[in-house]
N, C-alpha and C positions, 0 to 999 in steps of 0.2 A: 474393257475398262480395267484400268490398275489401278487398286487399293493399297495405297501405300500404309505400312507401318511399321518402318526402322527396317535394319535389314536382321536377315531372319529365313524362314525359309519358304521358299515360293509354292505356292499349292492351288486348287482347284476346288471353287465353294458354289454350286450353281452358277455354274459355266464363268464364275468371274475368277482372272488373276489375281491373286491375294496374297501378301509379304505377311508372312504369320511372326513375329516377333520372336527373338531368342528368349525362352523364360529369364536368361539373366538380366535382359534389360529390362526387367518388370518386377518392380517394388513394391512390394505391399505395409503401407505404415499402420502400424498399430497402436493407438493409447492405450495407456494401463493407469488403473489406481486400483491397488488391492485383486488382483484378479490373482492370486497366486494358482489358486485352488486349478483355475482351465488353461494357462497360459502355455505350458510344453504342447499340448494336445494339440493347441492352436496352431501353435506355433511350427511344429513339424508335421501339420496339414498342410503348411500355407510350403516348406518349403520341398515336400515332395514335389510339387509340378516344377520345380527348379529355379521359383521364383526366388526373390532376394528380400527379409522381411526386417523392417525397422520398429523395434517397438521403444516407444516414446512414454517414459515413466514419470509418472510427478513424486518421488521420493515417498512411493508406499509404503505406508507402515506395516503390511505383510509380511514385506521381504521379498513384492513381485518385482523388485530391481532387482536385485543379488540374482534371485533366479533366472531372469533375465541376462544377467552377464553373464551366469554359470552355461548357460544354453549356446551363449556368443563363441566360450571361450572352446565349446563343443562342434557347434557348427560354422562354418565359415559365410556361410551364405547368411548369417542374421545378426543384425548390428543392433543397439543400444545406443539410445538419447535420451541420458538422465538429466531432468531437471529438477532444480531444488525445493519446490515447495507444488503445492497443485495448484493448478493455474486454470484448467478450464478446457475443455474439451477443445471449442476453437482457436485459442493458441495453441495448444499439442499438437491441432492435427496439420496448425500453418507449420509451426518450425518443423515437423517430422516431413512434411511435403516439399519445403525449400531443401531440405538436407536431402532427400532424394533424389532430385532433379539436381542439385550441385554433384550428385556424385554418378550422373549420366541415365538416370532412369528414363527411359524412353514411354511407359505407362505406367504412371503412379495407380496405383488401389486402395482403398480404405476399408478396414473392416475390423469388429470389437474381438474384444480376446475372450470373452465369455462362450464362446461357441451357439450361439444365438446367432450366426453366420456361418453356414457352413464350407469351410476349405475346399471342399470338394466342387463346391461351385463358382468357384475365382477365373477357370477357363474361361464359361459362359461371358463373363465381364469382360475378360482380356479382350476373348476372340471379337467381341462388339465391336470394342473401340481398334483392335488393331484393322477393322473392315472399315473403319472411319468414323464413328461416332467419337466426337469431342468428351464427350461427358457421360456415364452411363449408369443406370440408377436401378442396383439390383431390385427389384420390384415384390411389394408384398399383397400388391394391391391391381395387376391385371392378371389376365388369363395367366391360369395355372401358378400362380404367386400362393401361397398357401403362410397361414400362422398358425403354430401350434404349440398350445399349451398355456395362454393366453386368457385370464380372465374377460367375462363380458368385461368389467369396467376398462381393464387397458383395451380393450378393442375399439369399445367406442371413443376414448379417449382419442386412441392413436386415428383413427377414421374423419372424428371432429376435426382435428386437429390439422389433418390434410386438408379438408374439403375449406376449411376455414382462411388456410393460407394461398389455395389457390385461387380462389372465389377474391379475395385482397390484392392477389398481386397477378391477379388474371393468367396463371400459369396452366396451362395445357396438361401438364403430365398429373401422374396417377398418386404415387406413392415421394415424393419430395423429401419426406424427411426421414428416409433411407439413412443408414449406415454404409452399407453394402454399395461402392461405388470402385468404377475405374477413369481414370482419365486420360488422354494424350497428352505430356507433359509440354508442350504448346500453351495449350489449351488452361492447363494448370496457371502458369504462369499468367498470360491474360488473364485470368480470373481475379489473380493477387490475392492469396488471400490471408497474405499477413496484415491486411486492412480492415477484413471482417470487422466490424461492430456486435458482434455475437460472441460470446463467450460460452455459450451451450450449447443445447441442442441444433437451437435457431441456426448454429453455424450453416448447418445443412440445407436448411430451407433457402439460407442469404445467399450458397452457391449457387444454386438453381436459380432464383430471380437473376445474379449476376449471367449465368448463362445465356438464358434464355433473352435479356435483355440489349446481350455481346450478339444475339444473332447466332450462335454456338450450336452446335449438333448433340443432340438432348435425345439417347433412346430410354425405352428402361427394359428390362430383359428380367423373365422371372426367377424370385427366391422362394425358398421356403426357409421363414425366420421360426426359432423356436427358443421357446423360453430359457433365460439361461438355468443350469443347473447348480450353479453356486455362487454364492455371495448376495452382494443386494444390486438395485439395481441406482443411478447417480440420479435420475429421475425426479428431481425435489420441486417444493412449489418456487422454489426464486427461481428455478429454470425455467419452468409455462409460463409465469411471470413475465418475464425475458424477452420470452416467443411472442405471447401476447403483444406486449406494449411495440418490439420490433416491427410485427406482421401488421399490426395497423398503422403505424407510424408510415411504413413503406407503402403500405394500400390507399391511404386518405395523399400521401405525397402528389403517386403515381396520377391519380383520379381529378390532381389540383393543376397537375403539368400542363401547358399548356402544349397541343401538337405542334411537331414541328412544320416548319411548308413543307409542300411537294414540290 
């Protein structure tokens, strides 16, 4: 069986033939508001593996733009998309994932610049989706997925919060409103998600319903997320808000649809 994923170099994974992608054709986009404080650290984690990293700024009033270009005008492998005002987590992460795939990335990644994702585990993603997985969803929440540092209240928050939207939109997987993801740039594309109706967090969760919906190959692979260590977190109540009124909107839809024939 050959697992195709771009060309790259060919190896040997449990007896299967496997195209392991060149890390240059792997993108890693990143939003920023205000992150000055972790953004280098992130930033040249992500591109020791050789990856190529886009970070997508909403005119921070930090200065984590300016930092951001200073890094650009340092490394070659990491680019910059400034935009002019904040806009919202899911148009950041549509425009910064069209701008990678128009510039050939073969496996877009998603991941926060707080280091509450760790760099050192973007292989793990890659290697999923370059073995075939469409969409892959760093995991906080199956075996060996771990959270640290993590009040009770965000724990249950974040646990509700899952089980709440899978339970609505009947999704199989574990952990959905992951950050921490890779995709097959295919896969990206069918998804579209400069359409999202999500402007927050929900982005996340609306990917996943769109997958799982397209029939798309959904693994999740485990993280260990840990609390950031600077700044705040964008977290506010009009974004659960968001989530909320979305996840039910889409779950009372789904439940009203009527099947199609066999």
């Amino acid at each position: 069986m050959h697992l195709q994923g771009g060309p790259g170099i060919a190896g040997i994974r449990d007896g299967l033939v496997m195209t392991v992608p060149m890390p240059s054709t792997v993108t890693v986009v990143m939003p920023t508001y205000n992150e000055a404080a972790t953004l280098r650290e992130a930033a040249l984690g992500v591109i020791a593996h050789g990856y190529r990293l886009l970070v997508v700024d909403d005119a921070s009033p930090d200065g984590t733009g300016d930092l951001a270009a200073g890094l650009s005008r340092e490394h070659p492998r990491i680019a910059v998309l400034h935009r002019p005002s904040k806009q919202g987590l899911g148009p950041a992460y549509a425009a910064g994932f069209a701008a990678a795939v128009a510039a050939g990335a073969e496996i877009v990644c998603e991941m926060d610049a707080d280091l509450s994702h760790d760099p050192a585990q973007l292989p793990d993603l890659v290697g999923a989706a370059a073995a075939g997985a469409d969409m892959v969803l760093g995991s906080r929440l199956v075996p060996g997925g771990r959270i640290v540092n993590w009040s009770r209240r965000r724990r249950i928050l974040s646990r509700w919060g899952n089980r709440y939207a899978r339970f609505a939109l009947r999704l199989p997987h574990r952990d959905i409103t992951s950050g921490f993801r890779a995709y097959r740039a295919p896969a990206l594309v069918a998804l579209d998600p400069g359409s999202c109706r999500a402007n927050g967090y929900c982005f996340q969760i609306e990917l996943v319903r769109r997958a799982h919906e397209a029939g798309l190959a959904v693994v999740e692979v485990p993280i260990t997320f840990t609390e950031r260590r600077a700044g705040s977190s964008k977290l506010g109540l009009g974004i659960v808000i968001e989530a909320m009124s979305l996840v039910t909107r889409w779950g009372i839809g789904l439940r009203l649809r009527r099947p199609r024939p066999r």
